[in-house]
N, C-alpha and C positions, 0 to 999 in steps of 0.2 A: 749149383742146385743141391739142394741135401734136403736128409729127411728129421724133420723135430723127434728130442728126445721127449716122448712121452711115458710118465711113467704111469706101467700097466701091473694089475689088479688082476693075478687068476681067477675065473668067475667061482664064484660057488655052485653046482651043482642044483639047486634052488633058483638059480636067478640064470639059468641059461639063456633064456629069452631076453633076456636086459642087458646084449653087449654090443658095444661101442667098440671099431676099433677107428684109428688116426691117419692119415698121409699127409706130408705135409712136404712141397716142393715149394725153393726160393727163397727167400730174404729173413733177415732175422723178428724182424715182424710179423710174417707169417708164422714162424714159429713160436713167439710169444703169445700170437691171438687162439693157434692150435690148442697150447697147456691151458688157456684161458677155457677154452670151450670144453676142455675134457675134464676141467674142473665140475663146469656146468652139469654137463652129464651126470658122474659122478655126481651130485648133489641132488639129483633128481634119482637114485636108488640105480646106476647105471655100475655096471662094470668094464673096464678099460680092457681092451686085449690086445694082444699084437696083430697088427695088420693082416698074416698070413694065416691068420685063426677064423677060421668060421665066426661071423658077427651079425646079428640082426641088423647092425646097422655101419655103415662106413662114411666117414668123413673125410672127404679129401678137399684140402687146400690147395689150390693151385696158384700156378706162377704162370706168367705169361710174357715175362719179358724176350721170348724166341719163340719161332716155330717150334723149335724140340722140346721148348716145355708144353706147349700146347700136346704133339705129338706123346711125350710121356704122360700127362696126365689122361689122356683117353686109352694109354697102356694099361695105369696102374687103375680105372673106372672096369676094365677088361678083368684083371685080378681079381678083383672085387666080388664081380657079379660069378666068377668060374668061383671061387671059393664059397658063396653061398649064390644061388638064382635067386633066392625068393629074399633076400636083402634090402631093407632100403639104403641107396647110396644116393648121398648127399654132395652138392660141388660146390665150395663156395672159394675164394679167392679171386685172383686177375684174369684169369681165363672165364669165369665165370661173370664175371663184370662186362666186360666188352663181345662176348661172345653169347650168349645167353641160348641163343635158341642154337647153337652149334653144341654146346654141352646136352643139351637139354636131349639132341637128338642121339646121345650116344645108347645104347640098349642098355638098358640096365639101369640107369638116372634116374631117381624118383622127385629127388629136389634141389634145386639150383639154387642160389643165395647169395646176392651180390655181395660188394664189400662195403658197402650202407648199412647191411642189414646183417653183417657177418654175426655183430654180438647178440642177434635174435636169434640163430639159427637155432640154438638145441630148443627154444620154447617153439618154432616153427614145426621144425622136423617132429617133434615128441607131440604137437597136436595135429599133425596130421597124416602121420605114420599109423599106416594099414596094413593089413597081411605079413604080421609078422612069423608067423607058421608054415605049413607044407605048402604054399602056394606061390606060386611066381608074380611080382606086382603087373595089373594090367594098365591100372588106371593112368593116363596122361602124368609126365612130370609135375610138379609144383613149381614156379618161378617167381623168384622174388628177388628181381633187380628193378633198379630205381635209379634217375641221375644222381651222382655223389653231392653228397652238401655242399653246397657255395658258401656256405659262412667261416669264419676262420677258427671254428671249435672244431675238436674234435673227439667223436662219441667210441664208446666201444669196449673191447678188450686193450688195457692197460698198464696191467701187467700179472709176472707169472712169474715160477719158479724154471730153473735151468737144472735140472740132474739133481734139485733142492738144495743144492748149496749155494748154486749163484741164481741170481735175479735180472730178469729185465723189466723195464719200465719204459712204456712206449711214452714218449714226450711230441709225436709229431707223425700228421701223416700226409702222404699228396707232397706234388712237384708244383713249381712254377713254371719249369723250365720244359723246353720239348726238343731234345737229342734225337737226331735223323733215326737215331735205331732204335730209338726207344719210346714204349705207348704206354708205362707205368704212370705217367702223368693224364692221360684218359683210363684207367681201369682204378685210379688212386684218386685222383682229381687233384683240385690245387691244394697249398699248403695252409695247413690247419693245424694247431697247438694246442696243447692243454694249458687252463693256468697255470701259475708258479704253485699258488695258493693248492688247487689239489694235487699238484703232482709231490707237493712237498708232505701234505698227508703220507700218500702213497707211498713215498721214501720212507717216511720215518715206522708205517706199517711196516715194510718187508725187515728195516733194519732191527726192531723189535721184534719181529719172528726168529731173529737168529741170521739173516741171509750178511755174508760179509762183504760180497762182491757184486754190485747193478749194474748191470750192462743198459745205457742209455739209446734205446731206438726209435728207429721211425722210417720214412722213406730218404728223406733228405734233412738230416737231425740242424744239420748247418743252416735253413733255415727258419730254427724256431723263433718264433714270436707272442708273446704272451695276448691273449685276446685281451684282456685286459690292462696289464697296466704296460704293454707292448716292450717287455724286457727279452732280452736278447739271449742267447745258450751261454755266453761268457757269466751274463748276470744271472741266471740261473742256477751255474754250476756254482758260484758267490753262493747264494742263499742254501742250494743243498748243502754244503760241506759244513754251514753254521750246525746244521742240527744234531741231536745229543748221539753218539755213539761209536761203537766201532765200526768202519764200512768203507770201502772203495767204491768210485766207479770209475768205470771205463764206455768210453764213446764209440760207437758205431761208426760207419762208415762217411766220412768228408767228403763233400768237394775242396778241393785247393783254392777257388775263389774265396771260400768261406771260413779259410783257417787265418783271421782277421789279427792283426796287432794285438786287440781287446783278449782274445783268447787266448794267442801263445800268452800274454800277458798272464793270464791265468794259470795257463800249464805252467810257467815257468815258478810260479808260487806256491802251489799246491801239488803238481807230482812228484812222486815221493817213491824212489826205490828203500824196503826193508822196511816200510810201514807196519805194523804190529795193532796200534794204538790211537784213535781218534778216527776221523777225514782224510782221505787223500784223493786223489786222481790217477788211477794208473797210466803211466809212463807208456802210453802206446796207441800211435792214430794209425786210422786205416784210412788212405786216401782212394776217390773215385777218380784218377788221373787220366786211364783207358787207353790214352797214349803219349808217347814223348816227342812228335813230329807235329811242327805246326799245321800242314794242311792237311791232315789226317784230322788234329782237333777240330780244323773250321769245319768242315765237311761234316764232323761229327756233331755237331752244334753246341760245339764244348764253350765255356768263357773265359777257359784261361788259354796262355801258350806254354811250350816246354820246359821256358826258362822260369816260368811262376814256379813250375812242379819242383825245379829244382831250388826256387829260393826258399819258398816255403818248405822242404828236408832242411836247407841250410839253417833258417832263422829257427827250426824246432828245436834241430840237434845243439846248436849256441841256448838256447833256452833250455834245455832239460839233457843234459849229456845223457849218451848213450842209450834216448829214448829209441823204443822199437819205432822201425816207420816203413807198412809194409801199401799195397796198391792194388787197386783193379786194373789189369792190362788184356784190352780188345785185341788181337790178332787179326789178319786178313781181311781188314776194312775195304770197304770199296776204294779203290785210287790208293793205297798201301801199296805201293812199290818195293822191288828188294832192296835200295836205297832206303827209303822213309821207313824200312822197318828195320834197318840197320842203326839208323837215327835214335828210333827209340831204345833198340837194346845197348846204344852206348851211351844216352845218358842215364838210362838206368844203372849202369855201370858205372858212372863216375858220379853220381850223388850218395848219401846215405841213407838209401833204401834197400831194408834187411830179406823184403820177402814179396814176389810178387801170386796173384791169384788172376794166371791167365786162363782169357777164354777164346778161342776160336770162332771170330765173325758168322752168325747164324740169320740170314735173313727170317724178318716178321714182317709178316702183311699187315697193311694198315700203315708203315712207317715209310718216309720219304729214302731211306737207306735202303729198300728193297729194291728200288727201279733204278738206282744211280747205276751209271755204266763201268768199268773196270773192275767187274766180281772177279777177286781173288778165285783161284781154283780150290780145290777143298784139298787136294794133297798138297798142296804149299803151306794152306794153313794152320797142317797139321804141324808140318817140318818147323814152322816158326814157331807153333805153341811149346813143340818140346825144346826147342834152344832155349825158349826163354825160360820155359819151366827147370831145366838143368840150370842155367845161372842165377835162378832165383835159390834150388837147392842151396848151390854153394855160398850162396851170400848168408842164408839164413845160418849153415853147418857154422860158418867164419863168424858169426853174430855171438851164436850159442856158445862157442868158444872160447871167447871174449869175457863170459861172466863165470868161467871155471874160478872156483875161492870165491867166487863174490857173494856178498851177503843181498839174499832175496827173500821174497816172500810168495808161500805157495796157497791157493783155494784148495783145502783137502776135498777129492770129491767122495762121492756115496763109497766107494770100495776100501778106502782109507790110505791108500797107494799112490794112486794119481791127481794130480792137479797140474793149474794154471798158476803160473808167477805172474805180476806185475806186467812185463814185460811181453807176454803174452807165451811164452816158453810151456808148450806141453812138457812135465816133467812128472818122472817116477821116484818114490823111494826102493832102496833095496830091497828084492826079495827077503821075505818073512818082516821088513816093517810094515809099520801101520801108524795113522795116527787119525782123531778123531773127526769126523767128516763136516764139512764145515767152518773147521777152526783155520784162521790166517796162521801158519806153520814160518817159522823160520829158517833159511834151509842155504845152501850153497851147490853149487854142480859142482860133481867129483868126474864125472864123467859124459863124454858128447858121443853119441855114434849116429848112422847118416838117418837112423829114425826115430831115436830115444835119446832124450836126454835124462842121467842118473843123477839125482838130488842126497845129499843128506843133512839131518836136522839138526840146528847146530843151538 
């Protein structure tokens, strides 16, 4: 769970009553549709503020893939209303989707806004937003959820800027599939694509604004399919890389089912460590694996087994040496034994996977993994999550290590200091450098320590 970086606008003095602040819990889609709307705003004579700022109005995006994002987002609806009463707060996201008249009853809720209707919401909110002065709202929420589209377009927020140097570009949204613990496939709906044709616009807009890096998202990117002339994410990423310019992209999060011949096929052609100049593909997938134990997967309504997880590391790492290849790892699943969670921490350990992002088993109502019998205890899986998060440290410290002297390539971000390598490597330059924000930097690591990694430009 994280919060989008949006970037905020001190109001003017003038315009106090025109401020918008952002929250945004969950997925990288949610974060790209947040910058989208706060563009909106903005555009419509708004000022952006930080969350913890008094704001006429508040936006929260929510997430809903657990109980505890449900439980945090009626936290941060609680923040909202204690920083200003007479505010109107707005819900829109997954929790908002499948929950509507749960959100709707939180004190303080003025407008709910499904994820149909997400890229309406600032023209929603803005006509129908009252009392925005000394007064506390009395009048009944606003609700505007809808069943998600059944057709395989999909409308909406797009894409955005990241920190304005890097880009995302949503290509896909909605699941097929229905994982015991998982309801993003009902708050998301099924999968839906953009075409090639506009997303290819899209690309060549933000690459023309300057953006050198697009982060590629959606719900489940691995099942895109072009409504149209029903091309596939390998042939997609074909046609992106034809186009004129400087620019990388990098892919959101896999299923393992989905990391196909046809694509390493492509990895293996187009990613490119120390790119500078043209197209590339940055040299780095993030798989949705969740576990390395087969009847943890079935149980999970996963479609692959543990030895896919580890072929598909295998067949990546033979295709593009020394690509980064890091995972989503579930902890204290139902029927997760201290055997079967042994299972998974040793073939994590014996494939080449650099970095994992574990979570801790959270039941959600509504999913068939809430009632199954053998609930882990919550102090085991805690104990599990930190094993596995210390051997994920060290595999990533041993990763970063690995490309000390090696020539890489870094996204300068806004402070001129920090960025992103290829490879996915947070990395700094030395104190008192700097270099031009946005520009793909050339660069080598002089130095690893267990939370920074030191770059310079060579």
């Amino acid at each position: 769970m994280s919060t989008a970086p949006i970037d905020v606008i001190q109001p003017h003095p003038t315009l106090a009553q025109k401020t918008v602040a952002f929250y945004t819990l969950g997925c990288k889609t949610n974060q790209l549709e947040s910058a989208t709307l706060a563009q909106q705003f903005t555009g419509e004579g708004w000022q952006v503020v930080p969350f913890d700022h008094s704001a006429q109005v508040y936006v929260i995006n929510s997430c809903t893939v657990t109980q505890r994002s449900d439980n945090e987002t009626q936290r941060v609806i609680r923040r909202a209303k204690l920083a200003n009463p007479s505010a109107q707060i707005a819900v829109t996201g997954c929790y908002a989707q499948v929950a509507p008249e749960e959100v709707a009853a939180q004190p303080g809720v003025t407008h709910v806004v499904g994820n149909d209707l997400k890229g309406q919401l600032t023209k929603l909110v803005l006509a129908n937003t009252v009392n925005l002065v000394e007064e506390e709202p009395v009048a009944p929420p606003h609700v505007w959820v809808q069943d998600i589209d059944k057709s395989r377009m999909v409308e909406g927020a797009t894409q955005g800027g990241i920190d304005r140097t890097r880009a995302s570009l949503k290509i896909q949204d909605g699941c097929d599939f229905q994982c015991t613990y998982c309801i993003i496939w009902e708050a998301r709906g099924k999968s839906r694509s953009l075409p090639v044709a506009d997303l290819l616009l899209s690309l060549q807009r933000l690459v023309d604004e300057g953006f050198t890096e697009v982060v590629l998202t959606g719900i489940n990117i691995g099942q895109y399919q072009c409504p149209t002339t029903e091309a596939n994410l390998a042939t997609l990423l074909r046609e992106m890389l034809a186009l004129q310019g400087t620019f990388r992209l990098r892919l959101s999060s896999l299923d393992p089912y989905e990391v196909t011949p046809e694509l390493i096929a492509v990895l293996k052609e187009c990613a490119r460590f120390g790119a500078t100049e043209g197209s590339s593909i940055c040299p780095h997938i993030h798989l949705s694996a969740q576990s390395g134990e087969d009847f943890v997967l079935k149980r999970m309504g996963r479609r692959h087994h543990a030895v896919d997880v580890a072929r598909v590391c295998e067949e990546l790492t033979q295709a593009v040496p020394n690509m980064a290849i890091g995972s989503d790892i579930i902890v204290g699943f139902p029927g997760e034994t201290a055997e079967r969670f042994e299972a998974t921490a040793a073939l994590l350990a014996s494939i080449p996977m650099h970095y994992y992002h574990v979570f801790s088993y959270s039941k959600r109502k509504g999913t068939p993994a809430a009632g199954f019998p053998d609930q882990v205890p919550e102090r085991e899986k805690k104990a599990r999550a930190n094993r596995l998060k210390a051997q994920s440290d060290a595999a990533w410290l041993a990763y970063r290590e690995s490309f000390i002297n090696y020539p890489l390539t870094m996204v300068v971000e806004t402070d001129g200091r920090k960025g992103v390598t290829e490879n996915y490597i947070h990395v700094a330059l030395p104190e008192g450098s700097s270099a031009e924000a946005g520009r793909l930097l050339s660069v080598q690591i002089n130095r690893v320590e267990t939370m920074t990694t030191i770059v310079e430009a060579i």
